[in-house]
C-alpha positions as CSV (number, residue, x, y, z in Angstrom):
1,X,-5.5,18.6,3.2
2,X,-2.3,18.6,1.5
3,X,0.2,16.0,1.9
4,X,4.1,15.4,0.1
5,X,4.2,12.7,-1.9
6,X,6.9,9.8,-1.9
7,X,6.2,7.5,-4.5
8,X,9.3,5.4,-4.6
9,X,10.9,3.5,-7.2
10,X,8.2,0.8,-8.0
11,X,5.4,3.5,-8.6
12,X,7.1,4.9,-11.4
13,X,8.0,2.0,-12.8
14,X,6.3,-1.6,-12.6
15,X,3.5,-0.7,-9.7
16,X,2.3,2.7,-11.7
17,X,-1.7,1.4,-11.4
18,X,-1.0,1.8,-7.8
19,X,0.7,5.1,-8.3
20,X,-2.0,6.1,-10.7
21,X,-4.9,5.1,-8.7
22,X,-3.2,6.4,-5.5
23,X,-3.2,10.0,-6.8
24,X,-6.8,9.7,-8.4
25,X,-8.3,8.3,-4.9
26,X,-6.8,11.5,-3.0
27,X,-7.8,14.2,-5.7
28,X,-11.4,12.5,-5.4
29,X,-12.0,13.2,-1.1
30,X,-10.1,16.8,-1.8
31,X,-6.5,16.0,-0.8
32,X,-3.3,17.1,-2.5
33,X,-0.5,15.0,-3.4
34,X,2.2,17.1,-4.0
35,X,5.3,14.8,-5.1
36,X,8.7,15.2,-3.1
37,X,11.0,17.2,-5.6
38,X,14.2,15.4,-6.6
39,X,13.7,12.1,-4.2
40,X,15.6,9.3,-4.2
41,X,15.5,5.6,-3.4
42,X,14.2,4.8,0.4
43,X,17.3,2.6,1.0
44,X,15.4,-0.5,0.8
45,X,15.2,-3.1,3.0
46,X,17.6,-5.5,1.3
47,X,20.1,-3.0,1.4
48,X,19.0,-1.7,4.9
49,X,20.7,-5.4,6.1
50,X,23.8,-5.3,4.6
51,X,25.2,-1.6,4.7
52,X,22.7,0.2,7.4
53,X,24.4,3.3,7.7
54,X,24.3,3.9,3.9
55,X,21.3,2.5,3.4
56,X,19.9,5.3,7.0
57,X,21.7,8.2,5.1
58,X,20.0,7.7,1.9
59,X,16.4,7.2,3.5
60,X,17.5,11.1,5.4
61,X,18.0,12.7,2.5
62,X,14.4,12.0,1.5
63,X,13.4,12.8,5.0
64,X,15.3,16.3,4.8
65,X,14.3,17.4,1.4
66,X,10.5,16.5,3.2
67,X,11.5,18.2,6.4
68,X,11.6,21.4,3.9
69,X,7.9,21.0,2.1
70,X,6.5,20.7,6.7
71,X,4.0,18.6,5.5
72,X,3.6,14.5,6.2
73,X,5.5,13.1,3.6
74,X,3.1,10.0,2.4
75,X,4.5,6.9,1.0
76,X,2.2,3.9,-0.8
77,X,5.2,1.2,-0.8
78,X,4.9,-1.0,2.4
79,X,8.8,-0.7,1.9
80,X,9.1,2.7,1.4
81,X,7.0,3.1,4.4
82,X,8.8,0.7,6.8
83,X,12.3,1.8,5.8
84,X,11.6,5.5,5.9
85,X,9.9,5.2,9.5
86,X,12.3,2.7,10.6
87,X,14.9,5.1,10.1
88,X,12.8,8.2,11.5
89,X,12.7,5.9,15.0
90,X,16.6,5.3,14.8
91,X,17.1,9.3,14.6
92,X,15.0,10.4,17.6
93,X,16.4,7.5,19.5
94,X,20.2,8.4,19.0
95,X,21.5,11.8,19.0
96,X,24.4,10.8,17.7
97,X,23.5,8.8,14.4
98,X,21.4,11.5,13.7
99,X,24.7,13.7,14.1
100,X,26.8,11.7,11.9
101,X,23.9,11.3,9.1
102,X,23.5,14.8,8.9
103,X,27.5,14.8,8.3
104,X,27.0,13.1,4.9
105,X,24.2,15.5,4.3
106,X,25.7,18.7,5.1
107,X,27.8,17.2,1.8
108,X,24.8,17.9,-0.5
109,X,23.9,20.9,1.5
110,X,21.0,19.5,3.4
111,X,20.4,18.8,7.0
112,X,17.7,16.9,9.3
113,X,15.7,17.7,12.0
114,X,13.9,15.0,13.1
115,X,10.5,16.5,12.3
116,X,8.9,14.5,9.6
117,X,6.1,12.5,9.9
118,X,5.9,9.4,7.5
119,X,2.1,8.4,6.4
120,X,0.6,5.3,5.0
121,X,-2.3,6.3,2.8
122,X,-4.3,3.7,4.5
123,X,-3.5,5.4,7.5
124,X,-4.3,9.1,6.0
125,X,-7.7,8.3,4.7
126,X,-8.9,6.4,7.3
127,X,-7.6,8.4,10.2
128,X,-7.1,11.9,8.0
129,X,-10.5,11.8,6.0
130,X,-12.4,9.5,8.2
131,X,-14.8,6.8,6.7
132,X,-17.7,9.2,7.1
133,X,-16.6,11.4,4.3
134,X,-15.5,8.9,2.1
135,X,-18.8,6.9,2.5
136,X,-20.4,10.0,1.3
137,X,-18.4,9.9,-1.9
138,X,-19.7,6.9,-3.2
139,X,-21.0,6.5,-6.3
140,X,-20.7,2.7,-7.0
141,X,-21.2,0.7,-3.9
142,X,-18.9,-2.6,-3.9
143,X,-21.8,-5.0,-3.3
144,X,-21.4,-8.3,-3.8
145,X,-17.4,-7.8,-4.1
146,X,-16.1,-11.0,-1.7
147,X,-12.5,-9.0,-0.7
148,X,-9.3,-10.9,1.4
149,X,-7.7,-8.1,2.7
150,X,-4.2,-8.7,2.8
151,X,-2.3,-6.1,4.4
152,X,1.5,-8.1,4.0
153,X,4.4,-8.0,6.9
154,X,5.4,-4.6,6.7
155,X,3.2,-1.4,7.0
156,X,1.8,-2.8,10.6
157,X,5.1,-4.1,11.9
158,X,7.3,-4.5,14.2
159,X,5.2,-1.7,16.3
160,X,1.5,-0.7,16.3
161,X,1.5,2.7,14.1
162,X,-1.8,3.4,12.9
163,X,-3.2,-0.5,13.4
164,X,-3.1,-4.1,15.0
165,X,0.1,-5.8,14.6
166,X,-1.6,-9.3,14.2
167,X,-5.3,-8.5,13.5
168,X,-5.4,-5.1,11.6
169,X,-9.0,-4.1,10.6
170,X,-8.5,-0.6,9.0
171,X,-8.9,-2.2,5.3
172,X,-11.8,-4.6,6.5
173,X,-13.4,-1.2,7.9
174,X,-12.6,0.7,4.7
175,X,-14.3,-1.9,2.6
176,X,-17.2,-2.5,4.6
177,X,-18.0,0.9,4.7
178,X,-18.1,1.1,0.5
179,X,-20.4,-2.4,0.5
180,X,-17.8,-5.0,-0.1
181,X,-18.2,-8.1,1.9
182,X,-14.8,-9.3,3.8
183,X,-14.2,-12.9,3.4
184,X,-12.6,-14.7,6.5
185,X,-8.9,-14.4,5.5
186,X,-6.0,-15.2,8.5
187,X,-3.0,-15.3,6.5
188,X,-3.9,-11.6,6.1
189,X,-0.6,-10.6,7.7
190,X,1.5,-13.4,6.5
191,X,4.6,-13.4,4.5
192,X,4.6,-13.8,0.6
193,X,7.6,-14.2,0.8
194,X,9.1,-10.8,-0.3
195,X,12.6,-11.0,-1.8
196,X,12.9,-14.4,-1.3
197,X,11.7,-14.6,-4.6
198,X,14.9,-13.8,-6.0
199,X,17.0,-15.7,-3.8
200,X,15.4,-19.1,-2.3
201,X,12.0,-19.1,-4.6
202,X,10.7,-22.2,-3.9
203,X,10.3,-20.8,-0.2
204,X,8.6,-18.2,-1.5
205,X,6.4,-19.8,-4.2
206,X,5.0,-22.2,-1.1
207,X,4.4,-19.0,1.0
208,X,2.6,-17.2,-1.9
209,X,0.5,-20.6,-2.7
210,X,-0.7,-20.5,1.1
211,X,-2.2,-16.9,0.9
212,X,-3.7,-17.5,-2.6
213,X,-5.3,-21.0,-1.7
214,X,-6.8,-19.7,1.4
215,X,-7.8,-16.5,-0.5
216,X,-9.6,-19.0,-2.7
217,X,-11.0,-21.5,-0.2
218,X,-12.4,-18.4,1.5
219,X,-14.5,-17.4,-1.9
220,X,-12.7,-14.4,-2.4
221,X,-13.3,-12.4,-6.0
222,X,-9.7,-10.9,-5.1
223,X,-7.0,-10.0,-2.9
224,X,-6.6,-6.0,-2.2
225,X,-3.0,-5.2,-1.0
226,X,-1.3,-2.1,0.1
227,X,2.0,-3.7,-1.4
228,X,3.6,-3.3,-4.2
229,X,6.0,-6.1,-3.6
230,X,3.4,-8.3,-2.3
231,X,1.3,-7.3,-5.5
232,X,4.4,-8.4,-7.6
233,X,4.7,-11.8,-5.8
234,X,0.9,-13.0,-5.5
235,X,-0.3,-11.9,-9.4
236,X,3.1,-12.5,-11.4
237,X,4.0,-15.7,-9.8
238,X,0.8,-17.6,-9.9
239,X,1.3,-19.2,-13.3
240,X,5.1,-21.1,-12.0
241,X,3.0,-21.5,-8.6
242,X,0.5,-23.7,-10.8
243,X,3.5,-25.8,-12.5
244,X,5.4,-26.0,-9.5
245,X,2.7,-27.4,-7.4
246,X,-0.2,-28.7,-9.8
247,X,-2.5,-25.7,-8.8
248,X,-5.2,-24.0,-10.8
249,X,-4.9,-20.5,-9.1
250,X,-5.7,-17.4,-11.2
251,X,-6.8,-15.1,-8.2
252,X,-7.0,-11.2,-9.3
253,X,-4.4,-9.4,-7.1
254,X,-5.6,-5.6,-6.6
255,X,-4.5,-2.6,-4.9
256,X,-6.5,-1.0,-2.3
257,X,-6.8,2.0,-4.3
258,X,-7.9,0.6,-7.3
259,X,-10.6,-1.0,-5.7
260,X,-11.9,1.9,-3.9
261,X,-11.5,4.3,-6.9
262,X,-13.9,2.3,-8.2
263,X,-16.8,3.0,-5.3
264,X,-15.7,6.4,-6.0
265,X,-17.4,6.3,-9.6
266,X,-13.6,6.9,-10.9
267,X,-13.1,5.4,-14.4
268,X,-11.4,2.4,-14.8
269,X,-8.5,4.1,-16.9
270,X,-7.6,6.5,-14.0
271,X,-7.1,3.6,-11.8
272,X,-4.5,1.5,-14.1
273,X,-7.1,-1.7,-13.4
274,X,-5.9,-2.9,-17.2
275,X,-2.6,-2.9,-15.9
276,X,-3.0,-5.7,-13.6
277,X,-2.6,-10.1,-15.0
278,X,-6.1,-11.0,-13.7
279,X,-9.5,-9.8,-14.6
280,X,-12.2,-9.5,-11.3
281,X,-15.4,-10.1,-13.5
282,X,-17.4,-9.1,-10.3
283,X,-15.6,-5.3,-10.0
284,X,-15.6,-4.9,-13.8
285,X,-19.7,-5.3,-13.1
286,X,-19.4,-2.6,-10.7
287,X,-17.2,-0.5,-12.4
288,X,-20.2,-0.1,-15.4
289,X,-22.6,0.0,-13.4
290,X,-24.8,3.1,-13.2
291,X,-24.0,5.5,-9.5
292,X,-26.2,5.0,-6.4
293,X,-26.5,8.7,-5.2
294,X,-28.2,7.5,-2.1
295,X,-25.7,4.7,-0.7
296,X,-24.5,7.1,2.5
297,X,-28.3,7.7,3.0
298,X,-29.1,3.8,2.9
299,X,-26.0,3.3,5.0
300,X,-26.7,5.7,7.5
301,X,-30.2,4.4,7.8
């Protein structure tokens, strides 16, 4: 299965574990990541707010230079995802934005059909490669890993893509079918408070407390995320969280690749695990540990 590849800005620069571990995870269950040549930011969803129509043109121009590679253009950043989607639903819905956008791009020589489909890769390996396959990839079953899988605001909203809107489970199956144990975890889709942490942060410090105390109350080892933004706010803000409010938080915050490139026997280095704050003592274990050949078999037993 081959796929085009959108990594976005904060893959290739502060979220590159993600990127790294993304790419590694794929190559492992035989897909190709093949990276969109020459892209460009998504728009973002700041900028989305204040000048739409520049912010819609920009996330086409990714869309048409995909349109070209007729393959489903895959993008890790819940961001990324939403804006690029987003966008894709304005175009089929109006004729004639889609008109005008593709006025700007006939400028750099490109145009846009409306053909692209835009792929979480939560949603590609669980509804792409199935849990079947990837259950019989692995080498280093996560047992005894307590996970809160925290899937943020934006990959399942504001419709129902690929999962729940208020309970999604594709993560909790993911994880159950490598041996992890999912903790009880209801702020799951809550807000961390995005880019509030550069504008009003004490909203968003309370906001990121809430997730990591209930990960914690929950027994959690970690917190596996699909965002890179979410990532930023829940690991990097814990140590003003614990001034602001008296806390003692020091929760690991993990990606979901990461943490499943590890039940795939991949080494740790691959996964850009040392490039995370917090250590998880209890995946480190795992990640020594010697492979279980027979996990699928036991599982399927």
């Amino acid at each position: 299965m081959q796929y085009t590849y959108y990594p976005g800005c904060s893959l290739h620069s502060a979220h590159k574990g993600y990127d790294e571990s993304c790419k590694s995870v794929f190559e492992a269950l035989g897909c190709s990541l093949q990276e969109l040549p020459d892209w460009n930011c998504c728009g973002a969803t700041i900028y989305m707010s204040n000048r739409e129509f520049t912010s819609l043109a920009v996330a086409a121009r990714n869309l048409a230079l995909a349109e070209a590679q007729q393959q489903d253009l895959v993008a890790p950043c819940s961001a990324c995802y939403r804006v690029l989607n987003k966008s894709n639903h304005y175009f089929h819905n109006s004729g004639e934005l889609l008109e005008k956008v593709n006025g700007c791009l006939a400028e750099a020589g490109l145009h846009y059909c409306g053909t692209v489909r835009v792929r979480h890769p939560l949603d590609v390996l669980i509804n792409d490669v199935g849990l079947e396959i990837i259950r019989h990839q692995v080498k280093k079953p996560l047992h005894g890993l307590k996970i809160a899988n925290y899937y943020g605001c934006q990959i399942v909203r504001p419709e129902h893509v690929f999962d729940d809107c208020e309970n999604p489970m594709t993560m909790d199956n993911l994880f159950e079918s490598l041996g992890a144990e999912n903790v009880y975890f209801p702020f799951k889709v809550s807000c961390c408070g995005g880019m509030l942490m550069t504008t009003t942060e004490n909203v968003a410090l309370r906001l990121s407390k809430e997730i990591l105390e209930n990960a914690r109350e929950n027994a959690a080892d970690c917190i596996v995320t699909t965002c890179p933004l979410c990532q930023m706010n829940l690991e990097a803000y814990q140590r003003r969280i614990n001034r602001v409010y008296g806390t003692r938080l020091s929760m690991p915050i993990l990606f979901f690749t990461q943490v499943m490139g590890v039940a795939l026997g991949i080494d740790e280095k691959r996964l850009g695990i040392s490039r995370n704050f917090y250590r998880c003592e209890r995946l480190e274990t795992i990640a020594r540990s010697a492979s279980e050949s027979h996990y699928a078999t036991t599982v399927n037993a």
